[in-house]
N, CA, C and O atoms as a Maestro MAE file, in Angstrom:
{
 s_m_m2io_version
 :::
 2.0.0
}

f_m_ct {
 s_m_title
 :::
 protein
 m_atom[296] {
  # First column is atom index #
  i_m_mmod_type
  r_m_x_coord
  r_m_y_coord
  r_m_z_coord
  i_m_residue_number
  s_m_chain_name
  s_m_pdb_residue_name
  s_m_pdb_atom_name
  i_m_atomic_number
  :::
  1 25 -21.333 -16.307 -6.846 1 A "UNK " " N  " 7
  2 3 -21.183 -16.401 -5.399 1 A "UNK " " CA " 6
  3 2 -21.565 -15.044 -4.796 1 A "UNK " " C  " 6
  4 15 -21.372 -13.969 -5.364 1 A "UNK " " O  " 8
  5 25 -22.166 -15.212 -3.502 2 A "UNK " " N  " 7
  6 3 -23.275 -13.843 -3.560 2 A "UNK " " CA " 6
  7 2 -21.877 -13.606 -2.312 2 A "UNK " " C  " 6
  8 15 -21.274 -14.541 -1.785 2 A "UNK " " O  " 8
  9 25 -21.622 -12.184 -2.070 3 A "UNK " " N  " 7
  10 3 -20.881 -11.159 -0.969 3 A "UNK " " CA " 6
  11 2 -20.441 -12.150 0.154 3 A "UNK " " C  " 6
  12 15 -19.317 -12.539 0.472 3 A "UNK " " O  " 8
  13 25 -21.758 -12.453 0.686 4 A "UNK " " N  " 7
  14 3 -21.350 -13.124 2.000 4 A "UNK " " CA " 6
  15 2 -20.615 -14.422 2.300 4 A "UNK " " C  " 6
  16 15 -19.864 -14.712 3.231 4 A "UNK " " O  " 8
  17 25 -21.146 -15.292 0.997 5 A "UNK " " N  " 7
  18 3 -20.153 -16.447 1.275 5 A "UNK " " CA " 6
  19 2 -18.792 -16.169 0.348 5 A "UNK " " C  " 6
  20 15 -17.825 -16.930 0.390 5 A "UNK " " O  " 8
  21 25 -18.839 -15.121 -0.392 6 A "UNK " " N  " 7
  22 3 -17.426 -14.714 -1.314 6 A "UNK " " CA " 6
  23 2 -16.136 -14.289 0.289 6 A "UNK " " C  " 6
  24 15 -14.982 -14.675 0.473 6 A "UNK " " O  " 8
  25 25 -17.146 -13.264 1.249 7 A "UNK " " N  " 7
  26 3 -16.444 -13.111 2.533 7 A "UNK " " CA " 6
  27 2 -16.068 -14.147 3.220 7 A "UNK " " C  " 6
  28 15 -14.924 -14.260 3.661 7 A "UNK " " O  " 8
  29 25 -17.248 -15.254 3.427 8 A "UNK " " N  " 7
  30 3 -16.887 -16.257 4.328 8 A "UNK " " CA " 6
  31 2 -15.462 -16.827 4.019 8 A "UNK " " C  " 6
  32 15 -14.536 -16.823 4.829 8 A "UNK " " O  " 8
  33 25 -15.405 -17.319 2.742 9 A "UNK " " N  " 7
  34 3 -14.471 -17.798 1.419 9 A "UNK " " CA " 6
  35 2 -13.256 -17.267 2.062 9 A "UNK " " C  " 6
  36 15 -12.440 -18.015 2.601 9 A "UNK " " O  " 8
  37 25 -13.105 -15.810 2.008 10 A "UNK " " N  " 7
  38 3 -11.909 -15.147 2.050 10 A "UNK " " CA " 6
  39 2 -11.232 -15.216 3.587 10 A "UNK " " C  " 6
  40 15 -10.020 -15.161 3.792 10 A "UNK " " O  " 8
  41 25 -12.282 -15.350 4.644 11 A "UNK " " N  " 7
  42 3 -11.733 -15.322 6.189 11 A "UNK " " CA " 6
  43 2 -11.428 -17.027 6.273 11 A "UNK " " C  " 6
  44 15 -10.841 -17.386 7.294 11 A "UNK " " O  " 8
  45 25 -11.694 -17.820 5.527 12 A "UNK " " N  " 7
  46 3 -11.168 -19.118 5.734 12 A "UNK " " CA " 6
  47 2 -9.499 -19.544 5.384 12 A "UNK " " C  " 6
  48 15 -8.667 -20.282 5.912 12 A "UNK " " O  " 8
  49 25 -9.534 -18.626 4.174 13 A "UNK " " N  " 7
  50 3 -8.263 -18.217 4.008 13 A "UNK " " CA " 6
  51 2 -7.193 -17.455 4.327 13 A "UNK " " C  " 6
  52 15 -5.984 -17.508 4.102 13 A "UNK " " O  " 8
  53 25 -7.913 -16.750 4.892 14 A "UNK " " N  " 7
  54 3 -6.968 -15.811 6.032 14 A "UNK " " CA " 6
  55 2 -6.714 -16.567 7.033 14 A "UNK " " C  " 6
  56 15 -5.556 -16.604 7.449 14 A "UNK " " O  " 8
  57 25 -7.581 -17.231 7.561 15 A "UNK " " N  " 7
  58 3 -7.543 -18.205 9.094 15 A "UNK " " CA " 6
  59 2 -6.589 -19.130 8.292 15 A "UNK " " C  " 6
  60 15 -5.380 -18.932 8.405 15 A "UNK " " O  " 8
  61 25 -6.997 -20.025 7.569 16 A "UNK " " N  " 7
  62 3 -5.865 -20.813 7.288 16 A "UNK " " CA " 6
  63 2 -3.877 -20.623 7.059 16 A "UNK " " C  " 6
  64 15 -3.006 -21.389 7.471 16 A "UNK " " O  " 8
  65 25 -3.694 -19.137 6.150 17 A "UNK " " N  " 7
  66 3 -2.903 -18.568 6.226 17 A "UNK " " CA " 6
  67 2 -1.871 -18.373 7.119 17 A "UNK " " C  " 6
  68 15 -0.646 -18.448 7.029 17 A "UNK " " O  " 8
  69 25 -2.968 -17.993 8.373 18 A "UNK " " N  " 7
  70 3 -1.984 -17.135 9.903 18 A "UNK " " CA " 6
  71 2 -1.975 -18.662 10.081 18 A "UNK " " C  " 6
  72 15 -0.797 -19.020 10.049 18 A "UNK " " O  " 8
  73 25 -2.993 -19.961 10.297 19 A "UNK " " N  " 7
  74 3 -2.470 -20.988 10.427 19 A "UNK " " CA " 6
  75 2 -0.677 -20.923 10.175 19 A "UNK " " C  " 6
  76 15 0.343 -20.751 10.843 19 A "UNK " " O  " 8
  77 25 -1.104 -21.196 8.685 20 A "UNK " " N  " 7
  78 3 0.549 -21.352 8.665 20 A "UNK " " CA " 6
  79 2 1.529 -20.816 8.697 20 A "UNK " " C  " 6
  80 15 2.576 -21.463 8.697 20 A "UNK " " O  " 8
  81 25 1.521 -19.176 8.742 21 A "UNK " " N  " 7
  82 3 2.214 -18.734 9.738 21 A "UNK " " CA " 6
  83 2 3.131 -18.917 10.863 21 A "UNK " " C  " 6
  84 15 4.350 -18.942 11.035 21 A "UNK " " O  " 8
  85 25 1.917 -19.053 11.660 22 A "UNK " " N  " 7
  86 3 1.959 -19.326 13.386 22 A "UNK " " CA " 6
  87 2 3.249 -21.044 13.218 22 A "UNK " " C  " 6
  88 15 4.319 -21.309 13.767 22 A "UNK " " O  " 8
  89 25 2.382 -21.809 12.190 23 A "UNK " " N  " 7
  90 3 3.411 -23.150 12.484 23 A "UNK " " CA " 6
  91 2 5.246 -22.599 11.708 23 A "UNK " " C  " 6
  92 15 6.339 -23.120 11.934 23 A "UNK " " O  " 8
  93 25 5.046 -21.888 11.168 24 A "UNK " " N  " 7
  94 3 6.588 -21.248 10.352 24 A "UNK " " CA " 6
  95 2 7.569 -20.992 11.426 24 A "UNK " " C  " 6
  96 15 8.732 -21.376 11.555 24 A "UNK " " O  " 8
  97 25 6.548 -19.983 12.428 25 A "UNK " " N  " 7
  98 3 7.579 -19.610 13.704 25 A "UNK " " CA " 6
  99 2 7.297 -19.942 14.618 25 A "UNK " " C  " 6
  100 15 7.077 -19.118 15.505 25 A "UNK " " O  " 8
  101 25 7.180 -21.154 14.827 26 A "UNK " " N  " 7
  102 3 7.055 -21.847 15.693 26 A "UNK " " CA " 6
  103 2 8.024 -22.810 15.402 26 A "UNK " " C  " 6
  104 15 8.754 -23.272 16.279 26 A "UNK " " O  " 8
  105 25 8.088 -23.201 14.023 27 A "UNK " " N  " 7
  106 3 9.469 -24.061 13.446 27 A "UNK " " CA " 6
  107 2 10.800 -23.148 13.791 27 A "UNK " " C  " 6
  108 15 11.816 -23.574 14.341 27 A "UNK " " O  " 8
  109 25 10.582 -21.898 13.377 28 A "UNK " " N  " 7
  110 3 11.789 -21.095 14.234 28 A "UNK " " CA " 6
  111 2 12.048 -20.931 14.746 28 A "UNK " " C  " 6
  112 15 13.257 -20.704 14.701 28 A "UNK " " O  " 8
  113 25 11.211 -20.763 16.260 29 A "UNK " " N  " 7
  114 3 11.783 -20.523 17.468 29 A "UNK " " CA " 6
  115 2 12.636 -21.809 17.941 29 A "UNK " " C  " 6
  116 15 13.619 -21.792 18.682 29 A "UNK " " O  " 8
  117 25 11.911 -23.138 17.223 30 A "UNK " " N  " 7
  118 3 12.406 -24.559 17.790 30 A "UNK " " CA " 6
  119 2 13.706 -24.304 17.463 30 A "UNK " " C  " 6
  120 15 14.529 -24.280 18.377 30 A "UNK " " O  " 8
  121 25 14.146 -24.058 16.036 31 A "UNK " " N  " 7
  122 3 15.344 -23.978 15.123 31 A "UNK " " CA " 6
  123 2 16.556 -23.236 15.818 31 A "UNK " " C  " 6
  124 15 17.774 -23.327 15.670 31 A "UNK " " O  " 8
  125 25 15.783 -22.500 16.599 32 A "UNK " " N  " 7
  126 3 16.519 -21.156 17.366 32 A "UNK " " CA " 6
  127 2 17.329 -21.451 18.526 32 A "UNK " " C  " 6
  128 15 18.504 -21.194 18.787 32 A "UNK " " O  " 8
  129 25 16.044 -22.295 19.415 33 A "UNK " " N  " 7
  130 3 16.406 -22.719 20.314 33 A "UNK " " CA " 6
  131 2 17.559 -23.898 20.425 33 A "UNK " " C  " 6
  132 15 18.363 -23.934 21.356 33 A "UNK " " O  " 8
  133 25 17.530 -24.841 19.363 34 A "UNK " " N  " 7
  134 3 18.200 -25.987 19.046 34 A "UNK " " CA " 6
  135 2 20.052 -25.283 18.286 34 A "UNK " " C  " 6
  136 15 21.143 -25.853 18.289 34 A "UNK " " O  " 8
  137 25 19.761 -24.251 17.882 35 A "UNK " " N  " 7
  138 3 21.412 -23.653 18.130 35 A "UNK " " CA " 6
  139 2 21.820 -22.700 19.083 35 A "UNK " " C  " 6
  140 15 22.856 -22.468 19.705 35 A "UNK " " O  " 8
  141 25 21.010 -22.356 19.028 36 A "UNK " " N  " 7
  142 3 21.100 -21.574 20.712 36 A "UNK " " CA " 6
  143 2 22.208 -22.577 21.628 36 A "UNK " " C  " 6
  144 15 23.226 -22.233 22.229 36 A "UNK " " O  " 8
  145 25 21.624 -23.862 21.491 37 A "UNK " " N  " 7
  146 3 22.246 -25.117 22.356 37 A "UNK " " CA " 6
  147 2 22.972 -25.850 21.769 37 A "UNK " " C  " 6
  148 15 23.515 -26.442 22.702 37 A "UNK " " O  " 8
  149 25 23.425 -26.288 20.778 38 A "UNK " " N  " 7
  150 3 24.429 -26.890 19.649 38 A "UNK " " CA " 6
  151 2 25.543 -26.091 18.788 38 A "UNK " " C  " 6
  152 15 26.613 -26.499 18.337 38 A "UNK " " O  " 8
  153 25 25.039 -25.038 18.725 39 A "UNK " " N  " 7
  154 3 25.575 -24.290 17.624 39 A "UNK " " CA " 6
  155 2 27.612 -23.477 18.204 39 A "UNK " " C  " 6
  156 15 27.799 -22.578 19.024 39 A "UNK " " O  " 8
  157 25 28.269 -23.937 17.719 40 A "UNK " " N  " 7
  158 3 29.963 -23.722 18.262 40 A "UNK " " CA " 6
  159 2 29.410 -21.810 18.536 40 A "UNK " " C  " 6
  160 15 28.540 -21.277 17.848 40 A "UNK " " O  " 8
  161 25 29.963 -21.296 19.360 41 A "UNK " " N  " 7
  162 3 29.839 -19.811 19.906 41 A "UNK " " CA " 6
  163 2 30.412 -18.962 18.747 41 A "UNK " " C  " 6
  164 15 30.096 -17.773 18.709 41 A "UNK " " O  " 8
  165 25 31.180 -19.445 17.854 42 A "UNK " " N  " 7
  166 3 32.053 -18.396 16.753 42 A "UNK " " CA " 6
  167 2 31.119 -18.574 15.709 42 A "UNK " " C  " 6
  168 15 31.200 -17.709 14.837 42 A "UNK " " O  " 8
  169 25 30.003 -19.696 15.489 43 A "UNK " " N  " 7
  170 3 29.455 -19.431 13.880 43 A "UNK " " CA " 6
  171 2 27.809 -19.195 14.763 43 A "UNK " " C  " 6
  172 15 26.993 -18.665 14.010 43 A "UNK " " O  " 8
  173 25 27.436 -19.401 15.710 44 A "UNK " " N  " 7
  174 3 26.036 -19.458 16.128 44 A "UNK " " CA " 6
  175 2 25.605 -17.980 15.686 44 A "UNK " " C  " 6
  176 15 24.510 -18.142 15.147 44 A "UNK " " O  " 8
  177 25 25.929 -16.619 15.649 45 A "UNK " " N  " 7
  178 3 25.461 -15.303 15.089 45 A "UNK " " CA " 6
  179 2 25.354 -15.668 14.040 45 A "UNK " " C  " 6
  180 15 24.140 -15.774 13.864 45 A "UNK " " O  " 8
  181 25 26.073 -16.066 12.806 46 A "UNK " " N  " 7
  182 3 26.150 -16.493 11.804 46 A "UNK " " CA " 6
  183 2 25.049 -17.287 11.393 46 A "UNK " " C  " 6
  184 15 24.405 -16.887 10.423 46 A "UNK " " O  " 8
  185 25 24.662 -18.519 12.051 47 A "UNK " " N  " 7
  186 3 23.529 -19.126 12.131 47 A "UNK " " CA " 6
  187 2 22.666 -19.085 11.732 47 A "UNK " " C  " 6
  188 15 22.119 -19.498 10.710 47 A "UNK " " O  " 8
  189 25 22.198 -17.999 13.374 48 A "UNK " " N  " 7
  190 3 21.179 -17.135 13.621 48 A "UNK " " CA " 6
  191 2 20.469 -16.112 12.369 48 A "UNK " " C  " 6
  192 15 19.312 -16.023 11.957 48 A "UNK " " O  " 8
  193 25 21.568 -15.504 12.043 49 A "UNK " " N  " 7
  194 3 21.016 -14.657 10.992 49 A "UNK " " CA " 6
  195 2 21.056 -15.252 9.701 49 A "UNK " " C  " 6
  196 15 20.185 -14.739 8.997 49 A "UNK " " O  " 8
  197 25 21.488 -15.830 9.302 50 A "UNK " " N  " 7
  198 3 20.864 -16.930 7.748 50 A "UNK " " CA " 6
  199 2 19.840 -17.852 8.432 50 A "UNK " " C  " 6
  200 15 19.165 -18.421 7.574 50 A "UNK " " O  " 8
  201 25 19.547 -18.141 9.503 51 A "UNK " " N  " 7
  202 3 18.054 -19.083 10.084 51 A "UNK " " CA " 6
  203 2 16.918 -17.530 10.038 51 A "UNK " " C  " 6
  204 15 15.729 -17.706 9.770 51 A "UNK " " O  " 8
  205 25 17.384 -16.269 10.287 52 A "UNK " " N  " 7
  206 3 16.748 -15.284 10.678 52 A "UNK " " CA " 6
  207 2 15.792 -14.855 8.876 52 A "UNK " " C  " 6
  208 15 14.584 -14.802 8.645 52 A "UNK " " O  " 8
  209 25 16.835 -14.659 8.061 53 A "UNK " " N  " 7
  210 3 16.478 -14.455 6.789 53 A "UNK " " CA " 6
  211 2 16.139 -15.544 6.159 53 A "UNK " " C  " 6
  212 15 15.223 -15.147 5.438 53 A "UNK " " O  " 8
  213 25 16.315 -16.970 5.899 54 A "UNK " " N  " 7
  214 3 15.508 -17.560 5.826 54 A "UNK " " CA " 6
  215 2 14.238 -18.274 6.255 54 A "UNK " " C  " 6
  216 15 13.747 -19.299 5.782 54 A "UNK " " O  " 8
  217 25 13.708 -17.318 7.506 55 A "UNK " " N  " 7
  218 3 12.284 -17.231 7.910 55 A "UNK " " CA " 6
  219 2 11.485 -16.061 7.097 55 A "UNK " " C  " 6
  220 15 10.355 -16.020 6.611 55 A "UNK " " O  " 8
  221 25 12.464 -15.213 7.152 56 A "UNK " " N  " 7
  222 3 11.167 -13.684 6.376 56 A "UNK " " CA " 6
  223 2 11.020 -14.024 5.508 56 A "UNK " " C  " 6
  224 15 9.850 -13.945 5.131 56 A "UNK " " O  " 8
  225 25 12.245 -14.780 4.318 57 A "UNK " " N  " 7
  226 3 11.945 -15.436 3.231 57 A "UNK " " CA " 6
  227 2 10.642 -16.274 2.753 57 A "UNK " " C  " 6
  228 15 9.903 -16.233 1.769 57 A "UNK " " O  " 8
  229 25 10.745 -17.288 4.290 58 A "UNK " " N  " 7
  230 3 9.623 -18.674 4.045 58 A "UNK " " CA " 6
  231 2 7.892 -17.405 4.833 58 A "UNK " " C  " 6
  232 15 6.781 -17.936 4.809 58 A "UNK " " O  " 8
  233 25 7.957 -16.639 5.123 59 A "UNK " " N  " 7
  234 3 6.948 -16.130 5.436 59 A "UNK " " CA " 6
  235 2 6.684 -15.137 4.716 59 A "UNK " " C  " 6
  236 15 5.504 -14.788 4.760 59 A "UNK " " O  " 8
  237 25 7.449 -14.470 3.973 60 A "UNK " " N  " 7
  238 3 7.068 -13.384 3.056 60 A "UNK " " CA " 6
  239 2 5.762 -14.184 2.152 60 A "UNK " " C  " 6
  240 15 4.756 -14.273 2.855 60 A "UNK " " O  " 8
  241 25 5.672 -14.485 1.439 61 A "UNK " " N  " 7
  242 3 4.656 -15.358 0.170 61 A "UNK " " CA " 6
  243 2 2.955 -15.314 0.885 61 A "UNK " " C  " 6
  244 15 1.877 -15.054 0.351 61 A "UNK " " O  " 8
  245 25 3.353 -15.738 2.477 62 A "UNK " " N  " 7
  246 3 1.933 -15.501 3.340 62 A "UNK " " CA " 6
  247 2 1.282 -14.422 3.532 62 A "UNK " " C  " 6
  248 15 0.141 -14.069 3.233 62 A "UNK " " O  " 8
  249 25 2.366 -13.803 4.213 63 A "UNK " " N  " 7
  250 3 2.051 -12.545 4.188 63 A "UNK " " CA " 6
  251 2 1.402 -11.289 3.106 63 A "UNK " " C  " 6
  252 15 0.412 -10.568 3.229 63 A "UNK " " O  " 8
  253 25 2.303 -11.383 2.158 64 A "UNK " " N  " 7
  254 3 1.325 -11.257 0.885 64 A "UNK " " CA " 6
  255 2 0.311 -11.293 0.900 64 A "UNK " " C  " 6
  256 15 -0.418 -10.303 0.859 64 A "UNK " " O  " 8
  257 25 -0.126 -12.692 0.977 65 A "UNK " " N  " 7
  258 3 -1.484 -13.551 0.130 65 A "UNK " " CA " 6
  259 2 -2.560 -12.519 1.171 65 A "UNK " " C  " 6
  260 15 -3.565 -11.897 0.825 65 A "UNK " " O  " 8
  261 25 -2.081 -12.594 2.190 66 A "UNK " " N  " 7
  262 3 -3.001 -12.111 3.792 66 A "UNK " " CA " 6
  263 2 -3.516 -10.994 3.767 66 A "UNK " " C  " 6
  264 15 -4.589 -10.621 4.241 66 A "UNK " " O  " 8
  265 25 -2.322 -10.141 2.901 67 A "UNK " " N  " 7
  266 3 -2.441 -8.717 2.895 67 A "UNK " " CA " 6
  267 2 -3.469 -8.398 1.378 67 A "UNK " " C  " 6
  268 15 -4.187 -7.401 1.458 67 A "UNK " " O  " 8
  269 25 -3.516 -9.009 0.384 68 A "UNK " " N  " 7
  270 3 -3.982 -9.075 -0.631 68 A "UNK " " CA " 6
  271 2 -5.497 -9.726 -0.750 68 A "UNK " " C  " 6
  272 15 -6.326 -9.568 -1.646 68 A "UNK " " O  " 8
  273 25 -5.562 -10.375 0.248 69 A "UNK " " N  " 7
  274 3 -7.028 -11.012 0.441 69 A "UNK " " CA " 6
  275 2 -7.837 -9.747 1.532 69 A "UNK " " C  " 6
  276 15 -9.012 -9.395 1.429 69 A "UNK " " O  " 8
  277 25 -6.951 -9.296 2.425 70 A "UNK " " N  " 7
  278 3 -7.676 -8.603 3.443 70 A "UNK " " CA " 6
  279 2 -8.216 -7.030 2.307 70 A "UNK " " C  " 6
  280 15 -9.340 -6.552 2.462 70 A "UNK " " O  " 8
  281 25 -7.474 -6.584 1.517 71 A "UNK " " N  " 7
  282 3 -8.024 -5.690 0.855 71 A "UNK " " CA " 6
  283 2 -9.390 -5.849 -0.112 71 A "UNK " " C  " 6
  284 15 -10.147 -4.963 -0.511 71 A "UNK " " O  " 8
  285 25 -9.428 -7.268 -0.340 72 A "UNK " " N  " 7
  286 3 -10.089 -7.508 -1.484 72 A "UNK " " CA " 6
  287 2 -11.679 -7.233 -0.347 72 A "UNK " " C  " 6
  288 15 -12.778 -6.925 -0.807 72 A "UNK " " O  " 8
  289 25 -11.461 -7.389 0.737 73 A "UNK " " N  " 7
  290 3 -12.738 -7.600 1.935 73 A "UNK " " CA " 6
  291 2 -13.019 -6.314 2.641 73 A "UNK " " C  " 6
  292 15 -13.859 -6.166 3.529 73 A "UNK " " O  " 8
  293 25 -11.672 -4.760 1.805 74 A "UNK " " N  " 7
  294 3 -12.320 -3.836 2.781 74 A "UNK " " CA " 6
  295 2 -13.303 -2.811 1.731 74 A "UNK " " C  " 6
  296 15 -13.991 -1.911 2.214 74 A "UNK " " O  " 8
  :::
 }
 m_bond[295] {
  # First column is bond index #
  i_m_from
  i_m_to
  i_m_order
  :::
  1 1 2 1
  2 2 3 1
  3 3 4 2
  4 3 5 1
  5 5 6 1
  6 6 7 1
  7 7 8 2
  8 7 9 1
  9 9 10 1
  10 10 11 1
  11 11 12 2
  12 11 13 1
  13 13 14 1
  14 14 15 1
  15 15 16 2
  16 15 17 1
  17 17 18 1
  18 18 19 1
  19 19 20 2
  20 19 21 1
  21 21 22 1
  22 22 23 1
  23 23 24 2
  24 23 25 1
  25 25 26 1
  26 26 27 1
  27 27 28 2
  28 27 29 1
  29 29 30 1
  30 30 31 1
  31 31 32 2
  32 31 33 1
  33 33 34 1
  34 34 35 1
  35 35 36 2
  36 35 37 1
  37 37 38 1
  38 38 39 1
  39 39 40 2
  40 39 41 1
  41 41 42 1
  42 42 43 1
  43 43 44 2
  44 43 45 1
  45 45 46 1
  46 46 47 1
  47 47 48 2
  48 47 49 1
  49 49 50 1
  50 50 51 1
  51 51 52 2
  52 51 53 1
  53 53 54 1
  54 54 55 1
  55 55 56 2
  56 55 57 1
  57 57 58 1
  58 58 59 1
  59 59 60 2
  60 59 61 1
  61 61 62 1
  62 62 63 1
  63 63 64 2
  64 63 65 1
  65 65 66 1
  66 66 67 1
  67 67 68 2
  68 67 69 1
  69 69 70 1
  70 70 71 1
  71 71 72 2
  72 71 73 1
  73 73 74 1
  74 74 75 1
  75 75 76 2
  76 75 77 1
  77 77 78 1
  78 78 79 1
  79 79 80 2
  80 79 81 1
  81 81 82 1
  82 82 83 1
  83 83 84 2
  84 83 85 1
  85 85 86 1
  86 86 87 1
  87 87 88 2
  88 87 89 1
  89 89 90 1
  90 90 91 1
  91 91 92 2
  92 91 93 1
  93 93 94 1
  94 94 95 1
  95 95 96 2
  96 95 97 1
  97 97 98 1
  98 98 99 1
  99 99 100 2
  100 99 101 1
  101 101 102 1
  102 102 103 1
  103 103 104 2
  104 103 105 1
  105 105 106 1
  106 106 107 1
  107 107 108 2
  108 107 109 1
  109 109 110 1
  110 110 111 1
  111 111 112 2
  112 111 113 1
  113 113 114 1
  114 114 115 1
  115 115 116 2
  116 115 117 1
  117 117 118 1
  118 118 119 1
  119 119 120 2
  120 119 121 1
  121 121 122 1
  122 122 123 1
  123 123 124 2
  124 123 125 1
  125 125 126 1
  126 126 127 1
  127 127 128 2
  128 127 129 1
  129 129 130 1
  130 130 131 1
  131 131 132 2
  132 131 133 1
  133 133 134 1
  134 134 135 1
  135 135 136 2
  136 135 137 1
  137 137 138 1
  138 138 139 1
  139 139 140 2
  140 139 141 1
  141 141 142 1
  142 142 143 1
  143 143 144 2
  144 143 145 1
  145 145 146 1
  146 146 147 1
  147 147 148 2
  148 147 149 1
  149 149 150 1
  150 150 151 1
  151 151 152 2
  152 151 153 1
  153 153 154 1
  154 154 155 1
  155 155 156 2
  156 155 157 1
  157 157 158 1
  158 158 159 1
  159 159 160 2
  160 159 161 1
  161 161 162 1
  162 162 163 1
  163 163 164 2
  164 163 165 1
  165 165 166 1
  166 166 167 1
  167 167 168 2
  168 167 169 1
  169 169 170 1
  170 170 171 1
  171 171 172 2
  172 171 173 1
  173 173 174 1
  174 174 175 1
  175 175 176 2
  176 175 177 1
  177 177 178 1
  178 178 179 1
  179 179 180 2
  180 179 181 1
  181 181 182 1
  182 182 183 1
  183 183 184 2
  184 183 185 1
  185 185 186 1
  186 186 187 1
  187 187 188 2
  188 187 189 1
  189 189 190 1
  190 190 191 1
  191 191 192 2
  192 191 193 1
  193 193 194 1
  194 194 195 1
  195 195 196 2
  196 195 197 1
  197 197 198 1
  198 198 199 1
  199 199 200 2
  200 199 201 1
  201 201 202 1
  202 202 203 1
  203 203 204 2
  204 203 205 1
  205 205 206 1
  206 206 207 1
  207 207 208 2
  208 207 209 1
  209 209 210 1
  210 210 211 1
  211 211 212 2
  212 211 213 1
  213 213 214 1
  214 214 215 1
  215 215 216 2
  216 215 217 1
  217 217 218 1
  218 218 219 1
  219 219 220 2
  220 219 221 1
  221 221 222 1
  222 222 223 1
  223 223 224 2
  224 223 225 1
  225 225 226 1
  226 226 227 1
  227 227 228 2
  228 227 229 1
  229 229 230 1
  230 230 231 1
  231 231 232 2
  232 231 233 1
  233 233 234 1
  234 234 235 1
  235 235 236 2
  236 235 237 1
  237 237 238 1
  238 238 239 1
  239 239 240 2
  240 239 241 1
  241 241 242 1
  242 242 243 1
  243 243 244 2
  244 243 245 1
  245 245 246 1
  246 246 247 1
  247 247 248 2
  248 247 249 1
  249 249 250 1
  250 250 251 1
  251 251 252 2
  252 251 253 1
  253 253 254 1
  254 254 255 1
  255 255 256 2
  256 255 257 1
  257 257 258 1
  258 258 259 1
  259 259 260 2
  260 259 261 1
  261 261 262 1
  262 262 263 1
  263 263 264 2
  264 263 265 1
  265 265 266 1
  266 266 267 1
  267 267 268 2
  268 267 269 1
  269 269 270 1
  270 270 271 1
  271 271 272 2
  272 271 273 1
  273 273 274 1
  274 274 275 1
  275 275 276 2
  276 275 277 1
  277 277 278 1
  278 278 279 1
  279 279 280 2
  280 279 281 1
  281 281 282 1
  282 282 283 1
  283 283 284 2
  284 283 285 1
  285 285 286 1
  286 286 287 1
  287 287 288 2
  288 287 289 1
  289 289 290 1
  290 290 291 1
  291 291 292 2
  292 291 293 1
  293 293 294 1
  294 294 295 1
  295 295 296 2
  :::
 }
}
């Protein structure tokens, strides 16, 4: 595979990536918003921050990949 389509290759995957990203926190903000408005006032901090760490969690693995592909292209 000659440079340019090895590049093309790699920005499809990056685009796809932040794709899923973007839909992760976008599931979070919904998640956020939906105890924001349900959630009893004494456990909603509580919530919040195990909904908070299990986002960096579900986005860490992307992030990675993103950061590991973008080097391979500089």
């Amino acid at each position: 595979m000659d440079k340019a389509a090895n590049d093309n290759r790699v920005a499809e995957l990056i685009s796809s990536l932040s794709t899923t990203l973007a839909n992760i926190d976008v599931e979070y903000e919904f998640e956020l918003a939906r105890v924001r408005v349900t959630a009893k006032p004494k456990l909603r901090a509580m919530i919040v921050d195990t909904g908070r760490q299990h986002h960096i969690q579900r986005r860490e693995p992307y992030v990675r990949q993103i950061a590991e592909l973008q080097k391979r292209t500089s």
